[in-house]
DSSP file (Angstrom, degrees, kcal/mol; ACC not computed):
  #  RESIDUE AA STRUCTURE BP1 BP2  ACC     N-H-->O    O-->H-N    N-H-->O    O-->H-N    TCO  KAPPA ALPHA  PHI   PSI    X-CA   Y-CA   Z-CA
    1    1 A X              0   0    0      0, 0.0     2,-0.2     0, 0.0     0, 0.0   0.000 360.0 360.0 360.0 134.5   24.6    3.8   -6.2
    2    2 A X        -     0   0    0      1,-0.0     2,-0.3     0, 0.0     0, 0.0  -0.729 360.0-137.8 -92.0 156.0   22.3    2.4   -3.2
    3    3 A X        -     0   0    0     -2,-0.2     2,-0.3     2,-0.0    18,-0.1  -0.842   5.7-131.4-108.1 125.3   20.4   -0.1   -3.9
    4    4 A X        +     0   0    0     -2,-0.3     2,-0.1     2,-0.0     0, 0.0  -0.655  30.1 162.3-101.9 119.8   16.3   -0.9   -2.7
    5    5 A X        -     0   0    0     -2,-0.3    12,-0.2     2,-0.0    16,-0.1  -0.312  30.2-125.9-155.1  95.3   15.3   -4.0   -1.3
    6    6 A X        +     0   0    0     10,-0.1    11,-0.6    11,-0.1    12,-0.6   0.387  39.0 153.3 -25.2 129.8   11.9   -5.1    0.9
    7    7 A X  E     -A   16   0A   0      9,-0.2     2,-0.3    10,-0.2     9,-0.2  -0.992  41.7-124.8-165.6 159.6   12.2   -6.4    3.7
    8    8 A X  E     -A   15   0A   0      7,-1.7     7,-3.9    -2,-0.3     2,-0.4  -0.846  23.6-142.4-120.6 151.6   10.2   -6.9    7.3
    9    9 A X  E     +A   14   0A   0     -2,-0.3     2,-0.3     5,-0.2     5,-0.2  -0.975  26.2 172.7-109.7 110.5   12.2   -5.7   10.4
   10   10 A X  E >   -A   13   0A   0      3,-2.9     3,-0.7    -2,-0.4     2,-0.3  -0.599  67.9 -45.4-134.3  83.7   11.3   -8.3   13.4
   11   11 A X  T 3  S-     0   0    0     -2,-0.3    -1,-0.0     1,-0.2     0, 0.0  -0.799 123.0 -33.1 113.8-148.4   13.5   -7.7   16.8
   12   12 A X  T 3  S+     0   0    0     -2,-0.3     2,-0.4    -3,-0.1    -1,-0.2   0.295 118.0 111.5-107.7  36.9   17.2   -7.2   15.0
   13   13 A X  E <   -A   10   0A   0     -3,-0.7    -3,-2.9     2,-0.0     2,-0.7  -0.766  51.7-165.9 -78.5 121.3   16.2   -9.8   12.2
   14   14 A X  E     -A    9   0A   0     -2,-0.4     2,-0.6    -5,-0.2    -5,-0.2  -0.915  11.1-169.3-106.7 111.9   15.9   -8.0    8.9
   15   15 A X  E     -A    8   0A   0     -7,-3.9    -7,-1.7    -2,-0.7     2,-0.3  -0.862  23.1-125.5-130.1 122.4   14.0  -11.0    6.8
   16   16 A X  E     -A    7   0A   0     -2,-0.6    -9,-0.2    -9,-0.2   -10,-0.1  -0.377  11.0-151.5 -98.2 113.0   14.0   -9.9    3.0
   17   17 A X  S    S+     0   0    0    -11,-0.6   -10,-0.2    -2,-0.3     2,-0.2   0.559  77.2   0.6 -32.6 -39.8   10.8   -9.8    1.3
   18   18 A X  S    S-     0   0    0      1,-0.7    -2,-0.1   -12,-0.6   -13,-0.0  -0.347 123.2 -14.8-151.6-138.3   11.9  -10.6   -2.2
   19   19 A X  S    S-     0   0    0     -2,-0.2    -1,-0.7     1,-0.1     2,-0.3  -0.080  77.6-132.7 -78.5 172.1   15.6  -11.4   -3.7
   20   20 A X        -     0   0    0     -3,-0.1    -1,-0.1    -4,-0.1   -14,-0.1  -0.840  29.5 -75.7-124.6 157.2   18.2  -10.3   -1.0
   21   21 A X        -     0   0    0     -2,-0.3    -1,-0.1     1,-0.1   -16,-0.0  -0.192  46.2-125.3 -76.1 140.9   21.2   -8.2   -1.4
   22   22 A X        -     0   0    0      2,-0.0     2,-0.4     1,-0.0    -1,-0.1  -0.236  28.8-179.5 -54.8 138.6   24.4   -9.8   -3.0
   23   23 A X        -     0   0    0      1,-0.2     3,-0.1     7,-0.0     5,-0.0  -0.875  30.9-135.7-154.4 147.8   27.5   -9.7   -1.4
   24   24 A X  S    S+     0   0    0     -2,-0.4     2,-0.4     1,-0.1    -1,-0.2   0.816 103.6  21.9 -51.6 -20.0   30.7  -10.9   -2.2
   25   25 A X    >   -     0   0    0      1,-0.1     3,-0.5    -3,-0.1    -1,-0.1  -0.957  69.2-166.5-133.2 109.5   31.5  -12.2    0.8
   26   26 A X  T 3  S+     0   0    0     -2,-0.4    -1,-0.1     1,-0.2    -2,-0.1   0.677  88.9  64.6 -91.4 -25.8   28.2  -13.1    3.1
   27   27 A X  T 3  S+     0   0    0     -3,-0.1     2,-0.4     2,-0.1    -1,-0.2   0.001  89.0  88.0 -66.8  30.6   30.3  -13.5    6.3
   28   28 A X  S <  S-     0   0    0     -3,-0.5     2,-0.2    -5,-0.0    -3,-0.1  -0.934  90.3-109.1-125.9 133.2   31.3   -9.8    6.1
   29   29 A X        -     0   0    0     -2,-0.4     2,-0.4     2,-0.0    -2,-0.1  -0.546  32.5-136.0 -64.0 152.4   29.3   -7.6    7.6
   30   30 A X        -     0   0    0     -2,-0.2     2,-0.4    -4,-0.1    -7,-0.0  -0.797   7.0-133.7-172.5 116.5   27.1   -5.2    5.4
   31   31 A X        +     0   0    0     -2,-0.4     2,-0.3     2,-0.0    -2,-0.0  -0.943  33.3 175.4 -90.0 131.9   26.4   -1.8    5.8
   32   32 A X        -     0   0    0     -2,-0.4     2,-0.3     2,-0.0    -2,-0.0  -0.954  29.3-148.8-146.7 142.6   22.5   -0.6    5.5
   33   33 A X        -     0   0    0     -2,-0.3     2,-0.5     2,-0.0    -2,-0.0  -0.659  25.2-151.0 -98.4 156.7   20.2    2.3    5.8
   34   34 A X        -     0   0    0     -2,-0.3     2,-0.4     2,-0.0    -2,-0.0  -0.995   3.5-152.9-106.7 124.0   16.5    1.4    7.0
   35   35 A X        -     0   0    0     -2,-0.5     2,-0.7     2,-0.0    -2,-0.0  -0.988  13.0-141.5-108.3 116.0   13.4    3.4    6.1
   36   36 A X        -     0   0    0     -2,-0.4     2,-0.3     2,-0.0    -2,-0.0  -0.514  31.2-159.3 -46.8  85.0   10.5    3.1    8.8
   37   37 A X        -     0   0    0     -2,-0.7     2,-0.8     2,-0.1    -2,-0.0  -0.935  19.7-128.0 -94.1 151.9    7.4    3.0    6.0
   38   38 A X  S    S+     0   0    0     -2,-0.3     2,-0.4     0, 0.0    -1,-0.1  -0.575  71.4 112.5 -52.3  49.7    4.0    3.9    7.2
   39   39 A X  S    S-     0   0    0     -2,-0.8    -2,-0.1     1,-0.0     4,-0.0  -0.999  71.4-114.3-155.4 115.3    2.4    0.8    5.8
   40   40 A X    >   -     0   0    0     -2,-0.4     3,-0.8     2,-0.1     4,-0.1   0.037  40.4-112.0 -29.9 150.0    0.6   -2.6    7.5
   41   41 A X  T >  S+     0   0    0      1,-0.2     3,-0.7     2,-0.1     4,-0.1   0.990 119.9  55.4 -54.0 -51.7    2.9   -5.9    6.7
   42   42 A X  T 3> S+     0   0    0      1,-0.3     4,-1.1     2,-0.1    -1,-0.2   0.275  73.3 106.5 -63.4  15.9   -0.2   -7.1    4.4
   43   43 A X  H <> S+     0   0    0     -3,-0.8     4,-1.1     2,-0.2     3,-0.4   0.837  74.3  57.1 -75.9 -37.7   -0.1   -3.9    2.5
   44   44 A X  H <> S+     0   0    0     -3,-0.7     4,-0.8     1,-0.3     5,-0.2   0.927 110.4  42.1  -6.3 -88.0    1.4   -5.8   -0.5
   45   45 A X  H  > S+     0   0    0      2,-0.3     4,-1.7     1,-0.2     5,-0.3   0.682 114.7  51.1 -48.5 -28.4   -1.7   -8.4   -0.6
   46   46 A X  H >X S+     0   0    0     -4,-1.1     3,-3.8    -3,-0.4     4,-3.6   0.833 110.6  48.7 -96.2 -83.3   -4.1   -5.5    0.0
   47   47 A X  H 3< S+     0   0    0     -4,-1.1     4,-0.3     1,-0.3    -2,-0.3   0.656 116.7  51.1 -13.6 -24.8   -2.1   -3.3   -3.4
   48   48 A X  H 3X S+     0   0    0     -4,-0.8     4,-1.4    -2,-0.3    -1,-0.3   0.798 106.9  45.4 -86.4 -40.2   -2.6   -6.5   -5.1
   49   49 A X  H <X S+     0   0    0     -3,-3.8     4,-2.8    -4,-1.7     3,-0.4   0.943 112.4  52.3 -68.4 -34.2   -6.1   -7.0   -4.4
   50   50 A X  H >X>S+     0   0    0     -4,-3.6     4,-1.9    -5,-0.3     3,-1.7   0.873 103.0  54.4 -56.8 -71.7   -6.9   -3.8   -5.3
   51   51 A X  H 3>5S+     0   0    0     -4,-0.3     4,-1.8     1,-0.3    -1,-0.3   0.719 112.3  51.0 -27.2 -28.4   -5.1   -3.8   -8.7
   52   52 A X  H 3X5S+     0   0    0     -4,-1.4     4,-4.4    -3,-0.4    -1,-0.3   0.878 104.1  59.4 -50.4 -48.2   -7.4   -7.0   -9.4
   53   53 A X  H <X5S+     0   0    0     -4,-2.8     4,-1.2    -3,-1.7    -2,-0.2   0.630 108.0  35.6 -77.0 -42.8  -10.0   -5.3   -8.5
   54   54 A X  H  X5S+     0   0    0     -4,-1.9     4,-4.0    -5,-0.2    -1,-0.3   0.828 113.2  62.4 -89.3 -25.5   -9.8   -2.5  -11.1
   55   55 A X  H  X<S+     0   0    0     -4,-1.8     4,-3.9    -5,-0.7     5,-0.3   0.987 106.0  47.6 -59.8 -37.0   -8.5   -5.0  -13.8
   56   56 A X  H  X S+     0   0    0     -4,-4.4     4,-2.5    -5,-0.2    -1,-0.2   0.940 108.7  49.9 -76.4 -19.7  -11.8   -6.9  -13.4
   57   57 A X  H  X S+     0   0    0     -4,-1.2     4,-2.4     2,-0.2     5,-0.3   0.990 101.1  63.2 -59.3 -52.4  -14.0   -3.9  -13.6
   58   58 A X  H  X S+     0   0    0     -4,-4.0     4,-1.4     2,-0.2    -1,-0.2   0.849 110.4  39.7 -30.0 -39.1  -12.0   -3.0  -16.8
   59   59 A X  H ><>S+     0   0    0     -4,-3.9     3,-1.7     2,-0.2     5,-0.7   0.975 116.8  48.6 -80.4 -65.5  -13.6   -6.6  -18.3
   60   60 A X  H ><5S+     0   0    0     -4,-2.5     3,-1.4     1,-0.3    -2,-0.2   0.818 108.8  56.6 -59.5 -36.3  -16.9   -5.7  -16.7
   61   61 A X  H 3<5S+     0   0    0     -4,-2.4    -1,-0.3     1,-0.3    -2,-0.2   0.868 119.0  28.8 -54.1 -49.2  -16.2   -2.2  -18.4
   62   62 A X  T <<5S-     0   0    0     -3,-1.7    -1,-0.3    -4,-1.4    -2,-0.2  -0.369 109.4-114.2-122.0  39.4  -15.9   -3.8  -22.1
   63   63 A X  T X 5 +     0   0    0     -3,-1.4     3,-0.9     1,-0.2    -3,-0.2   0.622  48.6 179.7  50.7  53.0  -18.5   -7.0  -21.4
   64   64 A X  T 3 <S+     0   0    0     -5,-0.7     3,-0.2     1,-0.3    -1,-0.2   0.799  75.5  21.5 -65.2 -26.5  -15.2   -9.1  -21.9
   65   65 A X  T >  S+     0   0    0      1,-0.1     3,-0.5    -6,-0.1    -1,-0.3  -0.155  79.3 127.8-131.5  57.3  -17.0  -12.5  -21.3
   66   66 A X  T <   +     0   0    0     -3,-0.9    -1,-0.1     1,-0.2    -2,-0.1   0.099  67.6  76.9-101.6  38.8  -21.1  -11.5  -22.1
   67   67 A X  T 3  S+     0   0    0     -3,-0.2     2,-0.4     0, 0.0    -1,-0.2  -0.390  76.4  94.4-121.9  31.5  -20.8  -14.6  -24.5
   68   68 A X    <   +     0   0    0     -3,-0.5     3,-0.2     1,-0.1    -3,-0.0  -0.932  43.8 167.0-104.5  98.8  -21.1  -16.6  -21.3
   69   69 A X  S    S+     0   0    0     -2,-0.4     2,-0.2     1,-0.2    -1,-0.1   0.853  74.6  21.5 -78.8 -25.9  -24.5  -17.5  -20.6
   70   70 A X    >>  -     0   0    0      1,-0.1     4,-2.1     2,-0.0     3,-0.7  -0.883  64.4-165.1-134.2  98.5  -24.0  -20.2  -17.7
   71   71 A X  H 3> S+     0   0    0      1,-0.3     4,-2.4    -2,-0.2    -1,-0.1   0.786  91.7  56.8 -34.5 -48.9  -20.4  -19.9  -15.7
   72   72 A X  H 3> S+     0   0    0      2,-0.2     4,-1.9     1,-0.2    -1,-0.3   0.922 109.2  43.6 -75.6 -40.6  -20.9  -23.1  -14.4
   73   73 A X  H <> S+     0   0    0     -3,-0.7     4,-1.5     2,-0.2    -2,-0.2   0.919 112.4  46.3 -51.5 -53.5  -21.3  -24.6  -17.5
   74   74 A X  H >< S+     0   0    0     -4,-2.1     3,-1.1     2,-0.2    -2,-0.2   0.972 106.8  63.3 -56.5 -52.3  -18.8  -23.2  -19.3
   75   75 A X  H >< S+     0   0    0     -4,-2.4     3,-0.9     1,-0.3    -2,-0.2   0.862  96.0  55.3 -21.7 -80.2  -16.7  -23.8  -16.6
   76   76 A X  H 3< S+     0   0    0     -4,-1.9     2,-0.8     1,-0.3     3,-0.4   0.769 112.5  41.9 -48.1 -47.8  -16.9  -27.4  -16.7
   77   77 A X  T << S+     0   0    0     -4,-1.5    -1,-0.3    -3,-1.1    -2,-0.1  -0.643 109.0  65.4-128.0  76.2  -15.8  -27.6  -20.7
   78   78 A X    <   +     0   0    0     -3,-0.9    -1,-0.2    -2,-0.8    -2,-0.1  -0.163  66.1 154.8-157.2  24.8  -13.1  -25.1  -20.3
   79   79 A X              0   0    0     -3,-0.4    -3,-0.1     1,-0.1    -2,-0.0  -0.235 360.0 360.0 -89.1 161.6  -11.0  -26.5  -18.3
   80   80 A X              0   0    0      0, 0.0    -1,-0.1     0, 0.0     0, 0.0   0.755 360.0 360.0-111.5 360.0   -7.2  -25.4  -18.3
């Protein structure tokens, strides 16, 4: 079964995005397909922001904190 793993391509340095593949032996060479995606490096961070981005309209959606009259206040004796 092949196996998926993120990784940025720079020159003929493959440097792995998140855990990297096992191999029994890491002085043996590796055989590995590459897929070209259509996607900026930051496209993570940008997929991330967005998903924040809808979670906090979901609390704006359902007033989740409109028992906060002064942020800054609260803020100060709320700390975490």
């Amino acid at each position: 079964m092949l196996q998926t793993y993120k990784a940025i391509l720079r020159g003929n340095c493959i440097e792995w995005r998140e855990s990297a593949p096992l191999s029994p032996n890491p002085e043996q060479p590796m055989t590995v397909l590459v897929t070209i995606l259509d996607e900026p490096i930051g496209g993570e961070s940008s997929a991330t922001g967005q998903k924040m981005a809808s979670i906090l309209e979901q609390l704006a959606d359902i007033h989740a904190f409109a028992e906060i009259t002064d942020p800054i206040v609260w803020d100060i004796h709320n700390e975490f």
